[in-house]
C-alpha positions as a Markdown table, in Angstrom:
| # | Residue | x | y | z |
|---|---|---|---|---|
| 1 | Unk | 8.0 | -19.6 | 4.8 |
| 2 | Unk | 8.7 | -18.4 | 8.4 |
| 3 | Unk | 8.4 | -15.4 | 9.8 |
| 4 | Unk | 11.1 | -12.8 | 8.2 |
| 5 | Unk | 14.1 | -12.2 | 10.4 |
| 6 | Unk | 15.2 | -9.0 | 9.2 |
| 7 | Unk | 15.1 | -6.6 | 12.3 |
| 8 | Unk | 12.1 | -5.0 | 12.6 |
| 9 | Unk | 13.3 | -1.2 | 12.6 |
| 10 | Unk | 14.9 | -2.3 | 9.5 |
| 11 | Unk | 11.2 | -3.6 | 8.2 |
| 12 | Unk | 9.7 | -0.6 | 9.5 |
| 13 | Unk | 12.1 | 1.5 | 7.6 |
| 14 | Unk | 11.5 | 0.0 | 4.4 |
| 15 | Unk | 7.7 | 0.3 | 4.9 |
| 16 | Unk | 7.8 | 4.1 | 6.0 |
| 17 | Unk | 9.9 | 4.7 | 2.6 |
| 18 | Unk | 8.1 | 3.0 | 0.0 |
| 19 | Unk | 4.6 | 4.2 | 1.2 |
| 20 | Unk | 6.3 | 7.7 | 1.3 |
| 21 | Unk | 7.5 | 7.4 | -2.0 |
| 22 | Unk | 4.1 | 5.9 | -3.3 |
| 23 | Unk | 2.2 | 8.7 | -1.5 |
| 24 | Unk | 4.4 | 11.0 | -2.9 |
| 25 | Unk | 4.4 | 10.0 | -6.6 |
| 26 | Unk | 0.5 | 9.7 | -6.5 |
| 27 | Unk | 0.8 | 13.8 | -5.3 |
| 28 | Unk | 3.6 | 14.6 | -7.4 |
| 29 | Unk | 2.6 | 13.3 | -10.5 |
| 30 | Unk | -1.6 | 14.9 | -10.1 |
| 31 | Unk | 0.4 | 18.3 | -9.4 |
| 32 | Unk | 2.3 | 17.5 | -12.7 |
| 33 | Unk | -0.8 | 16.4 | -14.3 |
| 34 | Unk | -2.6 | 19.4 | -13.8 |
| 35 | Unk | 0.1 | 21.8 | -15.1 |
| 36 | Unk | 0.9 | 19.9 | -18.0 |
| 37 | Unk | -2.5 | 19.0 | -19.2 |
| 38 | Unk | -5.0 | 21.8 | -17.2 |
| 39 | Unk | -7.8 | 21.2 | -19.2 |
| 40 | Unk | -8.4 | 17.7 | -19.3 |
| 41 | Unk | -8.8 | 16.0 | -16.4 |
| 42 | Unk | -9.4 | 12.9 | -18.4 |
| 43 | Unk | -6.0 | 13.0 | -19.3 |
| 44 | Unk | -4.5 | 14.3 | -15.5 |
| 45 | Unk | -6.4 | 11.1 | -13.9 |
| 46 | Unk | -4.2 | 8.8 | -16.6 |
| 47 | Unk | -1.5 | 10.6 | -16.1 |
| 48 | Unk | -1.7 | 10.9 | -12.3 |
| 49 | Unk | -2.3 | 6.5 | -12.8 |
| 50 | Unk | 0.7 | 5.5 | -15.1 |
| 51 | Unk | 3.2 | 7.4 | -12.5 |
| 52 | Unk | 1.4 | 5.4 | -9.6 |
| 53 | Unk | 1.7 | 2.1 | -11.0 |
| 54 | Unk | 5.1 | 2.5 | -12.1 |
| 55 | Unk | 6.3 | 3.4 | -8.8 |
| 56 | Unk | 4.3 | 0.9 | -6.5 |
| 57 | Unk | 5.4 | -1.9 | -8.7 |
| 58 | Unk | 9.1 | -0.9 | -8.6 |
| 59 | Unk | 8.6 | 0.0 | -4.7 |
| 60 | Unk | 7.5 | -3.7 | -3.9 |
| 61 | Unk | 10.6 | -5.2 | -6.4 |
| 62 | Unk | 13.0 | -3.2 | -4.5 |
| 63 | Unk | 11.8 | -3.1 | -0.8 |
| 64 | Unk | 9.6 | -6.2 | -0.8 |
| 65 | Unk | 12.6 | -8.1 | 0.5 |
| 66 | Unk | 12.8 | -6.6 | 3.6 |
| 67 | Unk | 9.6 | -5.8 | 4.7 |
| 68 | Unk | 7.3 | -7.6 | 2.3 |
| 69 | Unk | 6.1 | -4.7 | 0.6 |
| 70 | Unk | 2.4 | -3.9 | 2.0 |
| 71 | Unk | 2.8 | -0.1 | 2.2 |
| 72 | Unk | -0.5 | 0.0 | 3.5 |
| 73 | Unk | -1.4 | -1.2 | 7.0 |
| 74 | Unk | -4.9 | -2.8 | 5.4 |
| 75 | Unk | -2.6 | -5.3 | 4.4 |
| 76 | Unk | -0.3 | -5.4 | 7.5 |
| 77 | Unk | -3.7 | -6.2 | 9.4 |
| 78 | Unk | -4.9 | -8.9 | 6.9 |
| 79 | Unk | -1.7 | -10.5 | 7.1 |
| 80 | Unk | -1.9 | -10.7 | 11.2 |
| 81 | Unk | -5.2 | -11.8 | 10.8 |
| 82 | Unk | -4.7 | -14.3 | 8.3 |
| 83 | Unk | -1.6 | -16.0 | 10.1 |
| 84 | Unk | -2.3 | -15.8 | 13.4 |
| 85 | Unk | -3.6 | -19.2 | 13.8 |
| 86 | Unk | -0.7 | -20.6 | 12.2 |
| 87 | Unk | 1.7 | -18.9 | 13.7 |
| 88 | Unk | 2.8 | -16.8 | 10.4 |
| 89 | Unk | 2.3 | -13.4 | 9.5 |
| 90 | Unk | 3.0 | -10.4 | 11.8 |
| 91 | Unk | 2.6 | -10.1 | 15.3 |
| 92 | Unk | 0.1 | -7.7 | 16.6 |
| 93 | Unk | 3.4 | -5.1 | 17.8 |
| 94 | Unk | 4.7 | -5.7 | 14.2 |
| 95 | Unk | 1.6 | -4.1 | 12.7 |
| 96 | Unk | 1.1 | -1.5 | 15.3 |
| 97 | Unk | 5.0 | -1.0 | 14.0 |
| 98 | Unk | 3.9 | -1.2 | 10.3 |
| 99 | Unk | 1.1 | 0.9 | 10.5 |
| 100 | Unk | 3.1 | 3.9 | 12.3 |
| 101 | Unk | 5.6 | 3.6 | 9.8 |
| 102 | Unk | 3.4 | 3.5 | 7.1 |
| 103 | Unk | 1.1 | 6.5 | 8.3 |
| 104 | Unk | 4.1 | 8.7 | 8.6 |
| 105 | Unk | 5.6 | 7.7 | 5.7 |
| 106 | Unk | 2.5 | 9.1 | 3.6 |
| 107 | Unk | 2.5 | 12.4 | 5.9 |
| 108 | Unk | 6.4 | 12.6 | 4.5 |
| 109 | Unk | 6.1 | 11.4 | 1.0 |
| 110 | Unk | 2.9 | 14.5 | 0.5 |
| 111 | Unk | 5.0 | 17.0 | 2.5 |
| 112 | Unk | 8.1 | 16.1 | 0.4 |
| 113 | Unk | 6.3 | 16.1 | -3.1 |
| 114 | Unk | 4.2 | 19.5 | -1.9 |
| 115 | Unk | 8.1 | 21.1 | -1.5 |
| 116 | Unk | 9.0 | 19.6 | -4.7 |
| 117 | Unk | 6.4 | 21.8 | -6.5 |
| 118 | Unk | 7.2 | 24.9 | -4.7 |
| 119 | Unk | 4.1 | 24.5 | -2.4 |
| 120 | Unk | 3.0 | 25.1 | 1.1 |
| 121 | Unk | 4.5 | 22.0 | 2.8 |
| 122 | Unk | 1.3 | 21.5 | 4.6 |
| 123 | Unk | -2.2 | 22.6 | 2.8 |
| 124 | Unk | -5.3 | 20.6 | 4.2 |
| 125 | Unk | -6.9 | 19.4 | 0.8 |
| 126 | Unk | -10.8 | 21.1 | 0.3 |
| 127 | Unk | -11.4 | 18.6 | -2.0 |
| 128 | Unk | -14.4 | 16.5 | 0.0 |
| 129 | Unk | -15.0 | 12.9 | -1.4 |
| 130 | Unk | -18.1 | 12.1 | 0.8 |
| 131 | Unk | -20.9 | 10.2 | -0.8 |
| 132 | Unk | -22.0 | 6.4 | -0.3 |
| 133 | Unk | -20.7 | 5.6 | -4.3 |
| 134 | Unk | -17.4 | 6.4 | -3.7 |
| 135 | Unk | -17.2 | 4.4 | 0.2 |
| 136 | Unk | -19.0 | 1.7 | -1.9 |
| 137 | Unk | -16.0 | 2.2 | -4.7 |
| 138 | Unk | -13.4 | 2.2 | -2.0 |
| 139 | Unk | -14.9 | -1.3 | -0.6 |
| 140 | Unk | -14.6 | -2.5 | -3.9 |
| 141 | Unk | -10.9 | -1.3 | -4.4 |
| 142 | Unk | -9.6 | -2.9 | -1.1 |
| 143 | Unk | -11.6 | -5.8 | -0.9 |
| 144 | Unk | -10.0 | -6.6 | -4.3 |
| 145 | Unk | -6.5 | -5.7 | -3.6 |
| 146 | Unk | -6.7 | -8.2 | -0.4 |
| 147 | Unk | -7.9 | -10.8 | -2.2 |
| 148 | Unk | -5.2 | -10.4 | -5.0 |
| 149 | Unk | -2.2 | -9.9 | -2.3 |
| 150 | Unk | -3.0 | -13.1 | -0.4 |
| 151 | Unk | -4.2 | -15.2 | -3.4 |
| 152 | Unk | -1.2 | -14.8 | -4.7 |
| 153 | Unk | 0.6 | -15.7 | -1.8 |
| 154 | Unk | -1.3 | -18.6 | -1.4 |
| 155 | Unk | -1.0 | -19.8 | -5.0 |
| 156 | Unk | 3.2 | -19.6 | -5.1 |
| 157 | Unk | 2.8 | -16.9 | -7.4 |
| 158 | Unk | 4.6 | -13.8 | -5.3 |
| 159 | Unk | 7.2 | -13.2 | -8.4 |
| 160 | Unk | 4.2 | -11.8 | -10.0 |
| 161 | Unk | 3.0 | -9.7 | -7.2 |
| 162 | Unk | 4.7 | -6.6 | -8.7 |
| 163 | Unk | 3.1 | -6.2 | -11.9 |
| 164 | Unk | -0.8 | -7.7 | -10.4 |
| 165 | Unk | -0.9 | -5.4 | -7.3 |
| 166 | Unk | 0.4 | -2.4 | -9.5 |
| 167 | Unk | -2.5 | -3.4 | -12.2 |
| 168 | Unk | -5.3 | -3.7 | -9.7 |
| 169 | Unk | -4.4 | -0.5 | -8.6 |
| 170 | Unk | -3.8 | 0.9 | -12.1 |
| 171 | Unk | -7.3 | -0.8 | -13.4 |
| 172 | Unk | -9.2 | 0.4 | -9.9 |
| 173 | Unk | -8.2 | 4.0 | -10.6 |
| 174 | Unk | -10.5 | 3.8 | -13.6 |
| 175 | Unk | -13.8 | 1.6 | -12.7 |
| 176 | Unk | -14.1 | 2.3 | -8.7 |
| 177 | Unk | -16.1 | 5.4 | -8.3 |
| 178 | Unk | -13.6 | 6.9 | -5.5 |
| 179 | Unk | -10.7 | 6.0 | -7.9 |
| 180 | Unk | -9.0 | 3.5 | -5.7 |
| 181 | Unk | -7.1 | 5.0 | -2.4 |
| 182 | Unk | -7.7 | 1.7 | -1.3 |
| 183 | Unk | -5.1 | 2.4 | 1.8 |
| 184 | Unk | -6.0 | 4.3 | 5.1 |
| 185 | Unk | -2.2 | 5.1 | 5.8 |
| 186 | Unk | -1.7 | 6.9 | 1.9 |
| 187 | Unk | -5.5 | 8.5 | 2.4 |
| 188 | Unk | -4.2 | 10.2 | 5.9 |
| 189 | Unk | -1.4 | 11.5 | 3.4 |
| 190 | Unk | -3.1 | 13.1 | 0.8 |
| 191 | Unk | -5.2 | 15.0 | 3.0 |
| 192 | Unk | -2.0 | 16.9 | 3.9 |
| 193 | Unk | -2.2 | 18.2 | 0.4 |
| 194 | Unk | -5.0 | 20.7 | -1.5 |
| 195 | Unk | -4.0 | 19.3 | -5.2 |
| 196 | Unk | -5.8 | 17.1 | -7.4 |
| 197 | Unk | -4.6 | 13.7 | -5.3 |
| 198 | Unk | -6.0 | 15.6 | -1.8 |
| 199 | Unk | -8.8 | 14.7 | 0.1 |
| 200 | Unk | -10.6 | 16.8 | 2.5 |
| 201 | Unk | -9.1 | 16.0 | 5.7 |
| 202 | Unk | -13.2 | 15.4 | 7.2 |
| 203 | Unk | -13.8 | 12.9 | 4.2 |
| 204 | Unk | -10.8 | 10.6 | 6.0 |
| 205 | Unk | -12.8 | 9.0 | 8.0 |
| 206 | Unk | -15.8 | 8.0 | 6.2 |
| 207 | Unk | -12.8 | 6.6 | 3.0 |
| 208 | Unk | -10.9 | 4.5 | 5.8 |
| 209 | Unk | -14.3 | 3.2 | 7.4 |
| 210 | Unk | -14.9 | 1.8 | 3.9 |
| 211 | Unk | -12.1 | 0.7 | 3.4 |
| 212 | Unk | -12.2 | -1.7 | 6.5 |
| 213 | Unk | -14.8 | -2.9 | 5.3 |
| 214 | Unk | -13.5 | -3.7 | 2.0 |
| 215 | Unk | -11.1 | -5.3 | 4.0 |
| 216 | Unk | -13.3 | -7.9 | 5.6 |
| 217 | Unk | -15.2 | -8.4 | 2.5 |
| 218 | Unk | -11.7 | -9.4 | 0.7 |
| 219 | Unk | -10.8 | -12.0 | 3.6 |
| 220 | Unk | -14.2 | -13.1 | 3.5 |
| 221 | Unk | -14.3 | -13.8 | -0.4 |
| 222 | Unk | -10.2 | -14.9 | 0.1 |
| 223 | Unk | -11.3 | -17.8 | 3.2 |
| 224 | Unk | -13.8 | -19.0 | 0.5 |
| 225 | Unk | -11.7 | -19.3 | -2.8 |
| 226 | Unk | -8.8 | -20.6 | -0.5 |
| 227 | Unk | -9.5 | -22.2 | 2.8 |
| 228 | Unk | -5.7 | -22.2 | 3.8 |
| 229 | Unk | -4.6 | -18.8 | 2.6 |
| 230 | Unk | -3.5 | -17.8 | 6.0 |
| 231 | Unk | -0.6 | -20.4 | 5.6 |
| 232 | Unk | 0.8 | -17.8 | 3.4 |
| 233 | Unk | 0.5 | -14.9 | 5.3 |
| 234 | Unk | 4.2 | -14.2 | 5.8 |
| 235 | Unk | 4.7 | -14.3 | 1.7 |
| 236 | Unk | 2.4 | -11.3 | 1.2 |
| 237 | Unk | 3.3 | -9.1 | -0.4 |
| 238 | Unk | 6.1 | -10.8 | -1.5 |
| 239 | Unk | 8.4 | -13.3 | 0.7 |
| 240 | Unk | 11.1 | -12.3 | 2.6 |
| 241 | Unk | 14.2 | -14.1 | 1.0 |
| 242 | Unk | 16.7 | -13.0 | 4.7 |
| 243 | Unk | 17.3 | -16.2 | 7.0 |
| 244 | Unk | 18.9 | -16.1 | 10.0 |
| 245 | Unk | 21.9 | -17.1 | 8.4 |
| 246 | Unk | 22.2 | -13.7 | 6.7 |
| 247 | Unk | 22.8 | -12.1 | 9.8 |
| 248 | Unk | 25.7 | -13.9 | 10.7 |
| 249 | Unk | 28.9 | -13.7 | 8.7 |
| 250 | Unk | 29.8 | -16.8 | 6.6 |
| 251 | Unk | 32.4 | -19.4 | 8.4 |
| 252 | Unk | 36.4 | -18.2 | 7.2 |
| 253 | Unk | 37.2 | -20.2 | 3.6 |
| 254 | Unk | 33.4 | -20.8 | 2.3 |
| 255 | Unk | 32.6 | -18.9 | -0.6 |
| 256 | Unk | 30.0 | -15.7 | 0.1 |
């Protein structure tokens, strides 16, 4: 598929939205856990999981088609990398694009789910998550969600991307030590927030080094499994559907 034509503020938008709204649920619903069940955290971290991969699977159904749904500049960055000897994927502006949209769209979607429960808009999480497991967890976690992303992109099988991406995620919550961030733009976010989603703004760095890493590890394993994956790039997360002729209004007397 070529490279979607649907104007990049228009992509950025939709990029900036969903990972505000997945940034947000993942707060919200851990501030809702935590009220509703406040003596089981057992039940809080399934809880706080069920809202998150309900939301990130509707979030790529719905905005996927304009921007491809990667809500998460790991993936913005795997798809440049991927494509960019084919010519597909995004350009290296189109990810700096991405990336800023996605970054600030976490900051928003903690700020706007901290308001919602009647909290400071802005509360650096104390919560520190710095220990070699959980980096080793969060390798884990991206390395597999790349893998899944561009396999399936590769394979045809995008109409599926919904439901896998939002299971990885889901499954990684519960067997990754760090229980899956697995995104440096929604990891900036939660910092913003001292609930059970936060993270202590000085554990940032060490989760998003890790998560690089996972990152190279998944394009590693991907370039082995499926030599030609970066043909694919621009159908992660899921395809585009726009052409060019969508932007131009159909000739007088054909059917729309």
């Amino acid at each position: 598929m070529s490279q979607p034509v649907a104007p990049l503020g228009r992509r950025v938008l939709a990029e900036f939205v969903g990972t505000g709204l997945l940034t947000g649920t993942v707060v919200g619903s851990g501030v809702m856990a935590t009220r509703m069940s406040p003596d089981d955290v057992g039940l809080q971290l399934l809880e706080n999981t069920l809202a998150t991969v309900f939301a990130l699977g509707v979030l790529i159904v719905v905005l996927g088609p304009v921007s491809g749904g990667h809500f998460n500049p790991i993936v913005s960055v795997a798809d440049w990398w991927l494509g960019r000897r084919g010519r597909g994927g995004l350009r290296p502006w189109e990810v700096a694009a991405y990336a800023a949209g996605q970054v600030g769209g976490a900051a928003g979607g903690t700020i706007l789910a901290n308001l919602m429960y009647a909290l400071p808009a802005v509360a650096w999480s104390a919560t520190s998550r710095s220990a070699p497991q959980l980096w080793l967890g969060e390798i884990v976690a991206t390395g597999g969600l790349v893998l899944v992303v561009f396999a399936l992109a590769r394979t045809g099988r995008q109409a599926v991307a919904p439901v896998a991406v939002a299971a990885w995620i889901g499954a990684a919550y519960w067997f990754t030590s760090s229980t899956s961030f697995a995104n440096p733009a929604v990891t900036i976010g939660r910092a913003f927030s001292d609930t059970f989603a936060g993270i202590a703004p000085g554990s940032v760095p060490g989760f998003i080094v890790a998560q690089v890493l996972g990152a190279i590890a998944g394009a590693a394993l991907l370039a082995m499994l499926y030599p030609r994956a970066g043909r694919a790039a621009s159908d992660a997360v899921i395809p585009q559907p726009e052409t060019a002729a969508d932007e131009v209004a159909a000739p007088a007397g054909r059917p729309t």
